[in-house]
C-alpha positions as CSV (number, residue, x, y, z in Angstrom):
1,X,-29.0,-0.7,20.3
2,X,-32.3,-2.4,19.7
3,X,-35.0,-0.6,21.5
4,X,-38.4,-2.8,22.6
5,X,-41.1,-2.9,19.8
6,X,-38.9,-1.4,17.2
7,X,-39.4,-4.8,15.0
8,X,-42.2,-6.8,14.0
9,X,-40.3,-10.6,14.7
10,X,-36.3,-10.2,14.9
11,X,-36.7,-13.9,13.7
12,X,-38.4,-12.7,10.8
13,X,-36.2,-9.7,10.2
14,X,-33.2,-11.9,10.3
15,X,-34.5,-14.6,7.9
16,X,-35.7,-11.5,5.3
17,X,-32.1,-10.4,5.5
18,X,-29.4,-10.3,2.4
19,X,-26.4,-11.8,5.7
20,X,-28.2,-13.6,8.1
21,X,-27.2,-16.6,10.3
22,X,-28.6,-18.5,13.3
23,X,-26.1,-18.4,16.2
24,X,-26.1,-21.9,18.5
25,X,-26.1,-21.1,21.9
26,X,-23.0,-23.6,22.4
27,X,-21.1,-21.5,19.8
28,X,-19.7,-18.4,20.5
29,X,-20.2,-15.7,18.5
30,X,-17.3,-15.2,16.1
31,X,-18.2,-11.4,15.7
32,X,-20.9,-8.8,16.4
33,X,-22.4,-6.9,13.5
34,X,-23.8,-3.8,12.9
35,X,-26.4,-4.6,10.0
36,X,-28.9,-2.7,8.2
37,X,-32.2,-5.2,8.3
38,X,-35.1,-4.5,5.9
39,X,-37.6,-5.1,8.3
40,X,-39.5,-2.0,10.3
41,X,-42.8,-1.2,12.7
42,X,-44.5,1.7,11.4
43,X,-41.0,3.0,10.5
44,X,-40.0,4.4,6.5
45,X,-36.7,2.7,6.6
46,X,-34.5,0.5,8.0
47,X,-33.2,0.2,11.1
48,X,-29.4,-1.0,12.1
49,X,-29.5,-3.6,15.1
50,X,-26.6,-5.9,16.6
51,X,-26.8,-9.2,15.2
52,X,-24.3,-11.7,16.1
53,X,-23.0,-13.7,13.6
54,X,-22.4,-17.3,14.2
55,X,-18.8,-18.2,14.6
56,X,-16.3,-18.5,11.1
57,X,-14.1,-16.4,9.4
58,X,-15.8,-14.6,6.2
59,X,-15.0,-14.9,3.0
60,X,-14.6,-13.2,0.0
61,X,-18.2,-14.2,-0.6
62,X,-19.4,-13.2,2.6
63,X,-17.9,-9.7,2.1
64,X,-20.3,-9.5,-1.2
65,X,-23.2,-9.9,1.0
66,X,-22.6,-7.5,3.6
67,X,-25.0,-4.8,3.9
68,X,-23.7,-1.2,3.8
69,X,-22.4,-0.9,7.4
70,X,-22.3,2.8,8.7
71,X,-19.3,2.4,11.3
72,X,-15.6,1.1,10.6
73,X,-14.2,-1.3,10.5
74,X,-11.9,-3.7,9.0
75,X,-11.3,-7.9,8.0
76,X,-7.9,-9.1,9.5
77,X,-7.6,-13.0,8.4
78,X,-11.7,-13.5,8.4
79,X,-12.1,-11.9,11.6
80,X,-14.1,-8.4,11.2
81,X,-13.0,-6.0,13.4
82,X,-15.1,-3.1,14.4
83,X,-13.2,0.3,15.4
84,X,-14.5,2.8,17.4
85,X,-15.7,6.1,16.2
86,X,-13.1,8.4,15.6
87,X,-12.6,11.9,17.3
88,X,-13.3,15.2,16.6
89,X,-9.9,16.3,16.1
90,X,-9.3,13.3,13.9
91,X,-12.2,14.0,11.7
92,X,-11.0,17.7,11.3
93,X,-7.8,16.6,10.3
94,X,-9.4,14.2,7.7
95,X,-11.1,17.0,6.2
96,X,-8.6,19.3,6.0
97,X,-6.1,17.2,4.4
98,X,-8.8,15.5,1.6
99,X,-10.2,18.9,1.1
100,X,-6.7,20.1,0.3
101,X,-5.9,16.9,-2.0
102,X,-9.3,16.9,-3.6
103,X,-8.8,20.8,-4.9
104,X,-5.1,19.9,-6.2
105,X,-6.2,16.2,-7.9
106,X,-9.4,17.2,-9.3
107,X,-8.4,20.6,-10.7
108,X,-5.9,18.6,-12.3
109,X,-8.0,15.7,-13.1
110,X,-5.9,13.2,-12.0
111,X,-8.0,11.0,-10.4
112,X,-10.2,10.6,-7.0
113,X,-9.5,11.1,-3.4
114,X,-11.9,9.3,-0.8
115,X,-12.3,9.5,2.9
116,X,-12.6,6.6,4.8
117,X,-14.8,4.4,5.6
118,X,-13.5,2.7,2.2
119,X,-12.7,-0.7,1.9
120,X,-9.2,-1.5,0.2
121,X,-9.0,-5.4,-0.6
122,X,-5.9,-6.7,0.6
123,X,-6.5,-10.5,0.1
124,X,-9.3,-12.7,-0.9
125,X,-7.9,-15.9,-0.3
126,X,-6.5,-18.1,1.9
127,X,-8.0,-15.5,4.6
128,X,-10.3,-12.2,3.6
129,X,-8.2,-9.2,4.7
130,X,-9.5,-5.7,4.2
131,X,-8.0,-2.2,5.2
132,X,-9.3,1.2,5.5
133,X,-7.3,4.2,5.0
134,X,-8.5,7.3,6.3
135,X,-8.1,9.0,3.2
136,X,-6.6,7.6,-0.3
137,X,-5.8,8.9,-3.7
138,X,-6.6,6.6,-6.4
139,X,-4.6,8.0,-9.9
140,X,-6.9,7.9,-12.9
141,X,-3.6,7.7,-15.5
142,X,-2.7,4.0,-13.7
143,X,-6.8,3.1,-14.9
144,X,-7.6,2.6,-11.1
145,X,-10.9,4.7,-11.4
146,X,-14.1,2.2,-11.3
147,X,-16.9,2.6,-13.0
148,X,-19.0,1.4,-10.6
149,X,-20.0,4.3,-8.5
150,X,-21.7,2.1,-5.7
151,X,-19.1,-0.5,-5.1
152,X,-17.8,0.1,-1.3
153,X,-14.5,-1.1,-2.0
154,X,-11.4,-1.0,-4.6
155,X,-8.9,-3.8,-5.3
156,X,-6.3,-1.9,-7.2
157,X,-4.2,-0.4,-4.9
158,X,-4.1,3.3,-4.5
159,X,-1.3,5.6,-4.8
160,X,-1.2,7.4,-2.0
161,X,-3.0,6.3,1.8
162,X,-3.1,8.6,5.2
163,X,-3.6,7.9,8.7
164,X,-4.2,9.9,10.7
165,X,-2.7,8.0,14.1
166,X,-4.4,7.9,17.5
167,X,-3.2,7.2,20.8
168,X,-4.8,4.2,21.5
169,X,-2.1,2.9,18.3
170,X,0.5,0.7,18.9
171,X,3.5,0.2,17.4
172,X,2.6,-3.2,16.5
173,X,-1.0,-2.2,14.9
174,X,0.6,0.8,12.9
175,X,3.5,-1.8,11.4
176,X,1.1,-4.7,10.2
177,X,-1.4,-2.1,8.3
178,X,2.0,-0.6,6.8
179,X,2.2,-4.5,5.8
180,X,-0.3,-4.8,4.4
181,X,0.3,-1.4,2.4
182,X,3.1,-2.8,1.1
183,X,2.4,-6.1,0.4
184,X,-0.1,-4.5,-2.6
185,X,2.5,-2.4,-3.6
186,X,0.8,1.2,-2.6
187,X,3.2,3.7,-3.7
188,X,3.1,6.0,-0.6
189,X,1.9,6.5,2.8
190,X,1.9,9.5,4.9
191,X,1.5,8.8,9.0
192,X,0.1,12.4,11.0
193,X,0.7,12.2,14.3
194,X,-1.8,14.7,16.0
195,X,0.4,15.1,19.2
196,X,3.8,15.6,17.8
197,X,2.0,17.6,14.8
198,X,3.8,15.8,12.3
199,X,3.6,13.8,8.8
200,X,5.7,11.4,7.9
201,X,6.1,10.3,4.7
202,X,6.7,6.7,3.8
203,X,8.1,5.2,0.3
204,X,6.3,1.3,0.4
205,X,7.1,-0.3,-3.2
206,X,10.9,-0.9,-2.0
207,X,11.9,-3.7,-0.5
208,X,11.6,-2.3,3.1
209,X,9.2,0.4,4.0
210,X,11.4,3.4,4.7
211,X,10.8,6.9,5.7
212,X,11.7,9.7,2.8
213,X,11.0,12.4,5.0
214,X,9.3,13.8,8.6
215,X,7.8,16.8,8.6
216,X,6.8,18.7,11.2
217,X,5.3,22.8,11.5
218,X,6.7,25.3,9.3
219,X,7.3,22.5,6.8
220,X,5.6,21.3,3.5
221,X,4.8,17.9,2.7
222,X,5.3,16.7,-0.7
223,X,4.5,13.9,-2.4
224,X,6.4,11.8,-5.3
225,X,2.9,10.4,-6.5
226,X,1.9,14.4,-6.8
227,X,4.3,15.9,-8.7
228,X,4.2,19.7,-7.7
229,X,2.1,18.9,-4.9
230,X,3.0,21.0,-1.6
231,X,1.1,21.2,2.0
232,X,2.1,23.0,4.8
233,X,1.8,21.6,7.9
234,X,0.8,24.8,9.7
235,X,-2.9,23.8,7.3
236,X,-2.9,21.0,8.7
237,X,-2.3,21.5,12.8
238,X,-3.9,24.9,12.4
């Protein structure tokens, strides 16, 4: 939201910024935006305002320029598509499971495990697709770790994704992200269902996705990408 007075000239803020475009009024805007502009009115930083970018798919290029944005969202063939903020119960599952990964990989030192928002590149070309898991492990024995502590994406493919699945997810949405999972040859993928209170564990390097195993309370998740790995469901549902 853009409150009256907040900037100087949104002209000027728009031309001063690192992804700016003019939009024609006979061109529908392709997307909205939530960017982070460098211009303020008596303000110490930044503000973030809706700017609408002018209508054509974004390219790899594009995605260099983007601005750090602080909601989701994810590039499907050049189109970015925003996603709504997530729910309480789905950010408290996303905790609990990272927090539990985190203590088992980094005691271990095997690597990193990051909560979304994280971009995952998918494909730069013909069409920019991007993903974001809500959490992913990233082994540092396969060299996947960056060295490049600011970069806001990864385009080695992690070992291990979650999602934590909402209602509003069709069956349709769920398949083509598994897609994409598997088209970059992610070794796992593990689907919680808050209302059944199950995970379902997916293998994705075969030649179809298949599920190794559902589990549900009183169980224990394991993983083949975390040898000696175990979580109980009752941590996760609790």
């Amino acid at each position: 939201m853009v409150f009256p007075g907040l900037f100087l000239d949104m002209d000027e803020c728009l031309r001063a910024s690192s992804f700016s475009s003019s939009v024609s009024p006979a061109r529908k805007p392709h997307f909205i935006a939530l960017l982070t502009l460098p211009c303020y009115n008596g303000h110490k930083d930044s503000e973030e305002v809706l700017v609408a970018i002018e209508s054509k798919l974004i390219t790899y290029k594009d995605y260099l320029l983007l601005p750090e944005l602080n909601r989701r969202y994810e590039i499907i063939d050049g189109e970015l598509q925003m996603t709504p903020s997530p729910t309480k119960r789905h950010q408290k599952l996303v905790l609990r499971i990272a927090t539990l990964l985190e203590s088992f990989v980094s005691e271990r030192n095997l690597g990193e495990v990051l909560p979304a928002p994280m971009d995952v590149l998918i494909e730069k070309d013909p069409k920019l697709r991007t993903r974001q898991p809500d959490i992913l492990y990233l082994s540092k024995k396969a060299g996947d770790i960056s060295s490049d502590e600011d970069s806001n994406f990864i385009v080695t493919a992690p070992n291990l994704v979650v999602e934590i699945l909402s209602s509003s997810d069709s069956r349709r949405k769920i398949r083509e992200k598994l897609n994409d999972y598997h088209r970059i040859a992610i070794s796992e993928c593990w689907l919680v269902s808050p209302e059944a209170e199950t995970v379902e564990v997916l293998d994705l390097p075969s030649d179809e996705i298949r599920t190794v195993a559902l589990y549900s309370i009183g169980g224990h998740v394991n993983s083949k990408v975390l040898p000696g790995f175990s979580l109980s469901v009752n941590q996760i549902f609790r």
